[in-house]
C-alpha positions as CSV (number, residue, x, y, z in Angstrom):
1,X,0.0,0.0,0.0
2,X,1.0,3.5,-0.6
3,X,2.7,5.1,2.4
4,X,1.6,8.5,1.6
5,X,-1.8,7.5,2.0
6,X,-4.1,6.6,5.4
7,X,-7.6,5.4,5.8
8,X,-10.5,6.9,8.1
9,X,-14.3,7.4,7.7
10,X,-16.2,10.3,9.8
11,X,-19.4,10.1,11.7
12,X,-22.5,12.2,10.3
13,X,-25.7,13.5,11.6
14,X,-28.4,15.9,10.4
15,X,-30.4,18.6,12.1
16,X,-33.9,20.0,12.2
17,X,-35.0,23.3,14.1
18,X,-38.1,24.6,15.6
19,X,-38.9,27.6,13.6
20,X,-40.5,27.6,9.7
21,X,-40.9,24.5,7.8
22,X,-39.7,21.3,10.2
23,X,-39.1,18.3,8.5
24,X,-40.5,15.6,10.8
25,X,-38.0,13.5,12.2
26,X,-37.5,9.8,11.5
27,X,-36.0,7.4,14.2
28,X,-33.0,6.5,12.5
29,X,-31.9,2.8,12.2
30,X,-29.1,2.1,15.0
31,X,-25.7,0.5,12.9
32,X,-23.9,-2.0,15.7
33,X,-20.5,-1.0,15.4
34,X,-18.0,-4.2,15.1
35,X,-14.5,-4.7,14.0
36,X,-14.3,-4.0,10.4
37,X,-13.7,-6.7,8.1
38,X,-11.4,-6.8,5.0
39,X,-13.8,-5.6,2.3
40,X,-12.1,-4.3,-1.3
41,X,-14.1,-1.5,-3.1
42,X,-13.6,-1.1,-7.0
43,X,-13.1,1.6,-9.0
44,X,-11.9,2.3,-12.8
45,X,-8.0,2.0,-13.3
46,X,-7.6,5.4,-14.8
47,X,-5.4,8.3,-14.2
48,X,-5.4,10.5,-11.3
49,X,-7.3,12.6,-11.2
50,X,-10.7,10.5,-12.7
51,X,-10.2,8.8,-9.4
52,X,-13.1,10.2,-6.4
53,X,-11.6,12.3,-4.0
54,X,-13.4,13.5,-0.9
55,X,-12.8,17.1,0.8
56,X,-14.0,18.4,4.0
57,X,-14.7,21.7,1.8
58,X,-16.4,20.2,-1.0
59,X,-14.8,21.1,-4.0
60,X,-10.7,20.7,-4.7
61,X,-11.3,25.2,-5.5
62,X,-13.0,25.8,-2.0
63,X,-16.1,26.6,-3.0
64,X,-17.9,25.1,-0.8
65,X,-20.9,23.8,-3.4
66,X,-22.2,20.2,-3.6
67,X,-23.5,19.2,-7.1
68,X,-26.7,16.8,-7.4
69,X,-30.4,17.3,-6.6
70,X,-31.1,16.1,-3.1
71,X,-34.2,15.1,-1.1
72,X,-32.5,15.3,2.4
73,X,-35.1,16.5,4.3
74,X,-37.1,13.7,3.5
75,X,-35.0,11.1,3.9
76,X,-34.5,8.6,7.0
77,X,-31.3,9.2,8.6
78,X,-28.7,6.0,9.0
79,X,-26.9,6.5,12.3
80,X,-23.5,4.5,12.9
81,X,-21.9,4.0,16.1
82,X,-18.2,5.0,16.3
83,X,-15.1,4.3,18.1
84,X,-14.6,8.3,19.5
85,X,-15.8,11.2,19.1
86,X,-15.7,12.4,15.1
87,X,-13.6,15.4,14.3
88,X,-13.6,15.2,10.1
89,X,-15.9,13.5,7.6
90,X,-15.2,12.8,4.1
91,X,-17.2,10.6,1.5
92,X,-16.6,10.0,-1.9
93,X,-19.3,8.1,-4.5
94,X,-18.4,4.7,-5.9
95,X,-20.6,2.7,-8.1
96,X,-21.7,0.8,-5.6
97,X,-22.6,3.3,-3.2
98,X,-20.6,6.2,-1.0
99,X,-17.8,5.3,0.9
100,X,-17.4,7.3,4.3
101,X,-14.5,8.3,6.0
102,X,-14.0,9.3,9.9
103,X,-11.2,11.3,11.2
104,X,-11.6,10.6,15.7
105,X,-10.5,13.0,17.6
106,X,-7.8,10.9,18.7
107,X,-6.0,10.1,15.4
108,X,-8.0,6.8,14.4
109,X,-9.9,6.5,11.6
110,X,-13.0,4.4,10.8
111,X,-14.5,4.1,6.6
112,X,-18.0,2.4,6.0
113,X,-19.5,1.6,2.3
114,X,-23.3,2.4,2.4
115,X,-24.9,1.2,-0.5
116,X,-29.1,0.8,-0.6
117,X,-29.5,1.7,3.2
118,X,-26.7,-1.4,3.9
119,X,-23.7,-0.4,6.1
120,X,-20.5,-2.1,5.8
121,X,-17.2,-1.1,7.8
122,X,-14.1,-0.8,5.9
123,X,-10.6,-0.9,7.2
124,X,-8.7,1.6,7.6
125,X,-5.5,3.4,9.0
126,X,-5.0,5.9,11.8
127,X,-4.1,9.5,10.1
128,X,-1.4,11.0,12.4
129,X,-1.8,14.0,13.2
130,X,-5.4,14.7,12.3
131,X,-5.0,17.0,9.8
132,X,-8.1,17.6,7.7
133,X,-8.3,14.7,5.5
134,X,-8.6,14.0,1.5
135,X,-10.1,10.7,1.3
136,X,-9.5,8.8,-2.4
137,X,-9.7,4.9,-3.2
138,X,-7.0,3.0,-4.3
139,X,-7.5,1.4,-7.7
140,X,-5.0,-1.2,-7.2
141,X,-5.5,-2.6,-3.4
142,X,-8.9,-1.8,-3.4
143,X,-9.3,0.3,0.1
144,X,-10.1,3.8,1.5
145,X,-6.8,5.8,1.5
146,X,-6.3,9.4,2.9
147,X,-3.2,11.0,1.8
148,X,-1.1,10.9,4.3
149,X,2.0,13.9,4.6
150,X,5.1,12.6,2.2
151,X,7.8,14.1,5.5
152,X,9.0,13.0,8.5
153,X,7.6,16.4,9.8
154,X,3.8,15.9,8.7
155,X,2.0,18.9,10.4
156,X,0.7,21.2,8.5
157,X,-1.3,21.2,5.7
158,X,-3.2,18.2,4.5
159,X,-1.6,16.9,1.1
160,X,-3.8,16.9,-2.2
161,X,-3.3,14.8,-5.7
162,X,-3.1,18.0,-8.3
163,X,-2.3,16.3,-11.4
164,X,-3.2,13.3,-13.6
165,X,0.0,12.1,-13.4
166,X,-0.6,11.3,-9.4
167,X,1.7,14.4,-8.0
168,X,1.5,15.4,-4.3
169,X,1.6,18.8,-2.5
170,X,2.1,19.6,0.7
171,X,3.1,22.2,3.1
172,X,4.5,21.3,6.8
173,X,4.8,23.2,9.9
174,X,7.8,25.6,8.9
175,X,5.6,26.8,5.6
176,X,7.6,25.1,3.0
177,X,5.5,24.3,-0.2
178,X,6.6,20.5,-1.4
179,X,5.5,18.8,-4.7
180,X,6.3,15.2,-4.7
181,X,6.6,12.6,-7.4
182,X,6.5,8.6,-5.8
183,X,8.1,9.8,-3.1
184,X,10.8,12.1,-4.8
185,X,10.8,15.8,-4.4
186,X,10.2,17.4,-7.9
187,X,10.0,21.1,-6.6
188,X,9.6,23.5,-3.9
189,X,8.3,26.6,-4.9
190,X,9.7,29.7,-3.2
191,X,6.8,30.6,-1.3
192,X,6.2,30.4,3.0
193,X,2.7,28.8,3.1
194,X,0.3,29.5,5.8
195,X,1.1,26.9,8.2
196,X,-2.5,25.4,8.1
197,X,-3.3,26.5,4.6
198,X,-5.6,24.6,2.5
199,X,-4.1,24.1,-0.7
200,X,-6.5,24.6,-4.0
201,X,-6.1,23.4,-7.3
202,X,-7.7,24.0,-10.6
203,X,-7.5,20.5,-12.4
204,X,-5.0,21.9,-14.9
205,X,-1.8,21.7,-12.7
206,X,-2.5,25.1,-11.1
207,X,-2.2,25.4,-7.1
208,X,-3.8,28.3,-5.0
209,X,-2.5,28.5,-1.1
210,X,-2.1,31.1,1.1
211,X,1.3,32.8,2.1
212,X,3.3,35.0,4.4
213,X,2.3,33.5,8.1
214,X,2.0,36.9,10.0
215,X,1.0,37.7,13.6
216,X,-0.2,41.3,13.0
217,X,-3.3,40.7,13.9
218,X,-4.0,38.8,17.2
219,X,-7.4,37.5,16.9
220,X,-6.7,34.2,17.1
221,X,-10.5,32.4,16.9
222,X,-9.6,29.8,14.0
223,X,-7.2,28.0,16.2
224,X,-3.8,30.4,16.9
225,X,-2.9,33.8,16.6
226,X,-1.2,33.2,13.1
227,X,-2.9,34.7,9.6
228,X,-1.5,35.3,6.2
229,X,-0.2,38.2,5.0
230,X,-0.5,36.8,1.5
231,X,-1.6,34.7,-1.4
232,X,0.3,32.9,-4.3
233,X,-0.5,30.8,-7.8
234,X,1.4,27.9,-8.5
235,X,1.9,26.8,-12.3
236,X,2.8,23.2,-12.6
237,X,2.8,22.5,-16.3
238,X,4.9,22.5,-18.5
239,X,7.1,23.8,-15.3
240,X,7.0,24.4,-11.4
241,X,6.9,27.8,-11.0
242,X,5.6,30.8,-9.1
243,X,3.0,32.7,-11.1
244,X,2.0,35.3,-9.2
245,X,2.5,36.0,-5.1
246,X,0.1,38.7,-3.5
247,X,0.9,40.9,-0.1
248,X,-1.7,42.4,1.5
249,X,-0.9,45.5,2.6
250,X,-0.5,46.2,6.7
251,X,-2.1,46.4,9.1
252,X,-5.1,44.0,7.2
253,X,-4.1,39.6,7.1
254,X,-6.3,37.0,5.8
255,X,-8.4,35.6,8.0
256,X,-9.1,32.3,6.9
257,X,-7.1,29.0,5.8
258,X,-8.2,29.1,2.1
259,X,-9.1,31.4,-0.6
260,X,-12.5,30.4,-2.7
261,X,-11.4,30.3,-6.4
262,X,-14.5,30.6,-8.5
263,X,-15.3,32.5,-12.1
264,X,-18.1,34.2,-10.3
265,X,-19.2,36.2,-13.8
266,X,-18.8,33.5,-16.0
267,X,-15.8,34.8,-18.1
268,X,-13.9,31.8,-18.3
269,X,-11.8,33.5,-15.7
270,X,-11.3,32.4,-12.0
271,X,-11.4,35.2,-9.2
272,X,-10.0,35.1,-6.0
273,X,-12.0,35.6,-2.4
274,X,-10.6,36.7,0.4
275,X,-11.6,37.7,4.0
276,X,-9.0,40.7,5.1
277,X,-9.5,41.9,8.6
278,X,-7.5,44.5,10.9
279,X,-7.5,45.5,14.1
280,X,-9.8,48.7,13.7
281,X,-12.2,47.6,10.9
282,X,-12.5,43.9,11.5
283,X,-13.4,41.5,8.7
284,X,-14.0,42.6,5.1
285,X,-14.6,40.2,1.9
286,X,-12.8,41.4,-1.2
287,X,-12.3,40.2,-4.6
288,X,-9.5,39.6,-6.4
289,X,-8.4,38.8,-10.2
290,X,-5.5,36.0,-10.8
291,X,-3.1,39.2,-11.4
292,X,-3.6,40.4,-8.1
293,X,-5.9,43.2,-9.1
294,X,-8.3,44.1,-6.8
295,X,-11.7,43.7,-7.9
296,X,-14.6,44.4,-5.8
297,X,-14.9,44.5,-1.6
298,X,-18.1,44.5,0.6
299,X,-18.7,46.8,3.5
300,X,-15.9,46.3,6.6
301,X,-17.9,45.0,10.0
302,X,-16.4,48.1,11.4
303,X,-14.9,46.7,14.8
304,X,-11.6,44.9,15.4
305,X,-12.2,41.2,16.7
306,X,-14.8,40.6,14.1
307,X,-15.0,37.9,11.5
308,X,-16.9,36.9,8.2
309,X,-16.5,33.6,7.0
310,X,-17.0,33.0,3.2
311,X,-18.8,29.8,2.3
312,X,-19.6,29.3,-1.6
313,X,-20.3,31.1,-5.0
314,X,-23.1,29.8,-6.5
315,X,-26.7,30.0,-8.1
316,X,-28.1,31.0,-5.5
317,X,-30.3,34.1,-6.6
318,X,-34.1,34.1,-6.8
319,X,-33.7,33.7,-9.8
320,X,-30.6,31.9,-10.4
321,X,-28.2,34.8,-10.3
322,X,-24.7,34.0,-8.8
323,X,-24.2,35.2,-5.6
324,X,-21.8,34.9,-3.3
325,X,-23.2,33.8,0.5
326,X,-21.2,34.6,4.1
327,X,-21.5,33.9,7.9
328,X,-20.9,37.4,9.4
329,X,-19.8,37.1,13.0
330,X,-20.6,33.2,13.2
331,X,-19.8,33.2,16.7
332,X,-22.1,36.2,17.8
333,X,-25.4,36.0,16.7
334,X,-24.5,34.9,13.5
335,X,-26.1,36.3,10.2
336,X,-26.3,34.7,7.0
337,X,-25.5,37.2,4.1
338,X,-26.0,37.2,0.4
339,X,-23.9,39.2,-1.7
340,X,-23.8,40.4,-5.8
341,X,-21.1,41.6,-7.9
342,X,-22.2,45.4,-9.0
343,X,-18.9,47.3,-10.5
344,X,-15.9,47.4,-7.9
345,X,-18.5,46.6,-5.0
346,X,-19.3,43.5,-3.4
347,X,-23.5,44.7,-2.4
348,X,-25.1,43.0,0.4
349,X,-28.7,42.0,-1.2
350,X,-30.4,39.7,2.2
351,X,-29.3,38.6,5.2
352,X,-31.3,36.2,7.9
353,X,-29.7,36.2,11.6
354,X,-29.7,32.8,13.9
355,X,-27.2,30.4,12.6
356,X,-23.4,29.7,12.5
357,X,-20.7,28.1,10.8
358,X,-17.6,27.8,13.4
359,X,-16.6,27.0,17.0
360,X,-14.5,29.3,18.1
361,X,-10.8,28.6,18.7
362,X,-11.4,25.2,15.3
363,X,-9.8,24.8,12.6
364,X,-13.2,23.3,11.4
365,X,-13.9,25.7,8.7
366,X,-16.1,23.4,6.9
367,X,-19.5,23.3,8.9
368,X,-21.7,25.2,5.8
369,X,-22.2,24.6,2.5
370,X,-24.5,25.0,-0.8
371,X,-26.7,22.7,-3.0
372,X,-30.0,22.0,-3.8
373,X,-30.4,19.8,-1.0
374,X,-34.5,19.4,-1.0
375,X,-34.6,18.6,-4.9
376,X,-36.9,22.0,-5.6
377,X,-34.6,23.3,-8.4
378,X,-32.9,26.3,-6.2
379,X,-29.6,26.4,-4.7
380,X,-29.8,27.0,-0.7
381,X,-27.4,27.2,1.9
382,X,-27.2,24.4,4.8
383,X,-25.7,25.2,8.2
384,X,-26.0,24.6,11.3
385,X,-27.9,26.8,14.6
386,X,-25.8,27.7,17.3
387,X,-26.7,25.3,19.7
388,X,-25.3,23.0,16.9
389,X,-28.4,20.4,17.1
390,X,-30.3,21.5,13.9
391,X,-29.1,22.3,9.9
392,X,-31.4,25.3,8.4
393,X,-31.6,24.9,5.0
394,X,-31.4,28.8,3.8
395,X,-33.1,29.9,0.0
396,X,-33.4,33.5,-1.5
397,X,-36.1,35.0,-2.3
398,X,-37.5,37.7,-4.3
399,X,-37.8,39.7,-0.7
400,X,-34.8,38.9,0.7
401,X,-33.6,34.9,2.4
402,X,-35.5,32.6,4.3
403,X,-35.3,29.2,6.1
404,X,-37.3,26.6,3.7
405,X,-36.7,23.6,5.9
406,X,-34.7,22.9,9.5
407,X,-33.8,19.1,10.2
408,X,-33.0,17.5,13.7
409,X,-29.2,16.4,13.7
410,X,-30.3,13.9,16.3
411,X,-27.3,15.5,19.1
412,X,-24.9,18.0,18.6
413,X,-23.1,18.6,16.0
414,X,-19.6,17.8,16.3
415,X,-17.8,17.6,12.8
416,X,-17.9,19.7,9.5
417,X,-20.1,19.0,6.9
418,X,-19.7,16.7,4.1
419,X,-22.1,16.7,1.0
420,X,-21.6,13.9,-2.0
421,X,-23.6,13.7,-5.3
422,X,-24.9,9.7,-6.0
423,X,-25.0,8.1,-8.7
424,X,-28.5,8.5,-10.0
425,X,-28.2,12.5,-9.1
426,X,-28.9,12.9,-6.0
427,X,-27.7,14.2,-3.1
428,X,-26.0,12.3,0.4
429,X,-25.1,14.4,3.2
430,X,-23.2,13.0,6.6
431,X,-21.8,14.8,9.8
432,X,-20.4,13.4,13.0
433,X,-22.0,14.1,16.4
434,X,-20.6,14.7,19.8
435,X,-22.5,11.8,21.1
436,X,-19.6,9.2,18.9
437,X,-22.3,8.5,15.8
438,X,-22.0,9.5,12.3
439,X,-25.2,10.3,10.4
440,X,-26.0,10.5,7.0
441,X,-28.9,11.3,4.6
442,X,-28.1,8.9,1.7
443,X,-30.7,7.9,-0.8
């Protein structure tokens, strides 16, 4: 087996609050948990990057957006029993069924194949430390592999597959940006990563990461008191090089662990958004081209210590317009906001208070994201309340946003969110709970 690559499986659950449309909960059936057996998965032999590959933030360009047409509301929830408490989930869709990965707390991992309301437990390795995981398959040994950190000093970043051709990056604790071929170093772009960064790609050899650790700005609430003061694009093909590296200027850092890399006016062109905070305005999200230029920025909070946390780009409009949706202050009475594109201004066009999308103090930056979750045709946003126990499904309308559904998560939510598309178009969705379950909406 590859010894870049680990196994694990996180725990899921769903929510439903006590305000607008409630779905009615359904008991969900109780999985024994027992030791998992050797069971081999299939998939297709082909290059890299055809193979499934399963983020904690969705999409390999974090934007946070899960594709399919779900009916989660209305599904009975399948709740497994795990070994710990659940810190990651990851899934990824085979053809016979979607294979779920669980990152403990501790280190260990656990991986189940659910296929037709059937659970079975896969085997898999402990992922040391518990970075967030990428979960894959293995065409060759059949099992659930997360890539594991090619260094003897694996903190730091958790590794990604960027090219057909199998390549590896990853950043470690001191910052330092590492593409590896079958275990041989190919290049090391000049570049000090965010010590945490996620790193993005495009699917044609292009890398996006954060740069330029900084301590400028003390805020510290997604899990230490380091930010970047920077951003840089990677070009892998035909050669390794450094495309373009960004400062921001002082006193303002990023205030995040990824950019989202999306062509938000459909010109064939990728943009680059950022949340930039300082001491006396706070958090502000601004736009950026490839080239560095800036764009387009919403209004600042207004008050140091505050944070907005950027989820998705997506159709999410009344009437299918893209817009861009936030969590402002997701750890004070957090508020939902909508955004559009008008000229160099990023305009606030709705907002809906009473739901979060980060712990204070985690590097869990993955508890929200976008899809068309309860099959009507319309985008909406899916997050959870603050008392962590229900997921709001949030729509726009015509008059501003509302909550179209709540579900019941069953406990509390401890894990991100993970959404997967199936293979007849629909749409599974898993979390972990503090209580040691996963539980997933899978059709």
């Amino acid at each position: 087996m590859n010894r870049f690559f680990f196994l694990a499986i996180v725990c899921v659950a769903f929510v439903g609050c006590g305000r607008e449309p409630t779905a009615v909960p359904t008991p969900a059936p109780t999985i024994p948990f027992n030791p998992a057996p050797e069971v081999v998965v299939s998939i297709p032999q082909e290059s890299a990057l055809a193979r499934p590959y399963g983020y904690t933030y969705q999409r390999a360009d974090g934007n946070r957006v899960v594709a399919g047409q779900g009916n989660v509301p209305n599904l009975k929830p399948i709740d497994i029993p795990l070994a710990g408490t659940p810190q990651w989930v990851t899934a990824v869709p085979l053809a016979q069924g979607v294979l779920w990965g669980v990152v403990l707390t501790d280190g260990r991992t656990q991986a189940f194949l659910v296929n037709n309301g059937e659970v079975t437990p896969i085997a898999s390795n402990d992922l040391t430390p518990a970075i967030a995981p990428v979960l894959t398959v293995d065409p060759v040994q059949g099992q659930a592999l997360f890539l594991n950190p090619p260094s003897a000093d694996p903190a730091g970043s958790a590794p990604i597959i960027y090219n057909n051709a199998g390549h590896l990056a990853h950043a470690n604790a001191a910052g330092e940006l590492t593409l590896v071929n079958a275990g041989e170093i190919i290049g090391q772009p000049r570049v000090t990563a965010l010590p945490d960064a996620r790193i993005l790609f495009d699917g044609h050899g292009r890398l996006l990461l954060l740069t330029d650790p900084t301590d400028r700005y003390p805020h510290g609430v997604l899990g230490d008191a380091i930010e970047s003061g920077g951003f840089a694009l990677i070009e892998t093909d035909p050669e390794i090089r450094v495309a373009a590296h960004f400062l921001i200027p002082e006193p303002q850092v990023v205030e995040g662990i990824m950019p989202l890399w999306a062509d938000w006016n459909g010109d064939g062109q990728r943009e680059i958004l950022l949340t930039l905070s300082d001491a006396e305005q706070g958090a502000q999200l601004v736009l950026f081209s490839e080239a560095g230029v800036r764009l387009a920025a919403g209004p600042a909070i207004g008050q140091g210590n505050r944070w907005q946390h950027q989820i998705a780009i997506a159709p999410l409009g009344p009437n299918g317009e893209m817009e861009l949706v936030s969590v402002r202050t997701p750890h004070i009475s957090g508020v939902v906001e909508f955004y559009r594109w008008q000229g160099d201004e990023l305009q606030l066009v709705a907002e809906l208070p009473g739901y979060t999308s980060h712990i204070i103090g985690s590097r869990n930056l993955d508890m929200a994201m976008a899809g068309d979750f309860n099959g009507d045709g319309r985008t909406e946003l899916l997050l959870p309340t603050p008392d962590l126990t229900q997921l709001g499904g949030i729509q726009r309308t015509e008059e501003g946003a509302t909550a179209v559904y709540h579900i019941d998560i069953g406990g509390e939510l401890a894990s991100n969110l993970v959404g997967v598309a199936v293979g007849d178009g629909g749409t599974a969705v898993g979390l972990g709970r503090s209580d040691n379950v996963l539980r997933i909406w899978q059709p």
